[in-house]
C-alpha positions as CSV (number, residue, x, y, z in Angstrom):
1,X,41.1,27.4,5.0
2,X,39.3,24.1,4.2
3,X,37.8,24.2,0.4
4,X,34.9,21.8,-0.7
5,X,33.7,21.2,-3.9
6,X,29.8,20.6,-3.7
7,X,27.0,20.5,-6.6
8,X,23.5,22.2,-6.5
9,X,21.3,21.0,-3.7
10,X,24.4,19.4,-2.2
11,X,25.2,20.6,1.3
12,X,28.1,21.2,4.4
13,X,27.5,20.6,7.8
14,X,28.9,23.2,10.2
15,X,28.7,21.2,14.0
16,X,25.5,19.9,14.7
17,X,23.7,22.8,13.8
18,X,24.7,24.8,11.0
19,X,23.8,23.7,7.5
20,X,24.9,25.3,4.2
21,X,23.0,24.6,0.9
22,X,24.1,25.1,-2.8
23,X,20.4,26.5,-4.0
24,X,21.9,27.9,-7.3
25,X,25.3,28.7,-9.3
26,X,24.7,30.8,-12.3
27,X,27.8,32.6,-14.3
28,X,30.0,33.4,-11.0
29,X,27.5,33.9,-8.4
30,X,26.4,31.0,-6.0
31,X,23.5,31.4,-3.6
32,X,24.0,29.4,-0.4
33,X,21.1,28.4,1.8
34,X,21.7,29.0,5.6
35,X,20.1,26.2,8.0
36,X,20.6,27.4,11.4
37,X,18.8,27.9,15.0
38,X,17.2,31.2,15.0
39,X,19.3,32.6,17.9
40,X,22.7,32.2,15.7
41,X,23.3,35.6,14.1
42,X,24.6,35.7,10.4
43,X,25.8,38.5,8.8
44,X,27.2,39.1,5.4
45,X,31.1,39.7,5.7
46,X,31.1,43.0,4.8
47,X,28.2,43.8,7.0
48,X,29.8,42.0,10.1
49,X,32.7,44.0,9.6
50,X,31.3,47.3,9.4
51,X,29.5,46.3,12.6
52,X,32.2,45.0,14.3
53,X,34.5,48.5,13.0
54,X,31.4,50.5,14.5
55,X,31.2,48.7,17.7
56,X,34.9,49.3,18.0
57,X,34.3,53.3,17.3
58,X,31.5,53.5,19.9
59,X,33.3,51.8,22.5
60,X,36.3,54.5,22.2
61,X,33.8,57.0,22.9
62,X,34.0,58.6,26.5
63,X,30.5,59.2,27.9
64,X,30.5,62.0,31.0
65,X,28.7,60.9,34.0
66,X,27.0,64.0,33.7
67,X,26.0,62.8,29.5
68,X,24.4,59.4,31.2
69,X,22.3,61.3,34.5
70,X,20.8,63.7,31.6
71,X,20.3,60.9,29.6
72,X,18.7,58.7,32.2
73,X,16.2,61.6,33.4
74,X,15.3,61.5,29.3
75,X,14.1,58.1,28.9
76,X,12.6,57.8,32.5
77,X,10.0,60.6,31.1
């Protein structure tokens, strides 16, 4: 893991594309500003997890030929 020491309004390039900004430290909390193109996703780490553990679950699940037909004829109405 790299660690870097920045100040407020300081920032950390990521690539060519990817920006992070120090917009605030108060007490322990530090609020980071994202600079990125539009079509990069970013998640939270707990939220990209919990999506990445559902994803996971749903693509365990067996769907019945039969389960898809029915649910083809459903949207095509």
């Amino acid at each position: 893991m790299l660690v870097l020491s920045r100040k407020l309004g300081e920032s950390i390039m990521i690539g060519d594309q990817v920006e992070l900004v120090v917009v605030s430290v108060e007490k322990d909390v530090v609020r980071v500003g994202i600079k990125a193109p539009k079509h990069m996703q970013i998640y939270r780490k707990e939220l990209y997890d919990l999506l990445k553990q559902s994803n996971e679950e749903a693509s365990k699940s067996a769907v019945k030929p039969d389960q898809l037909k029915a649910l083809i004829k459903k949207k095509e109405k």
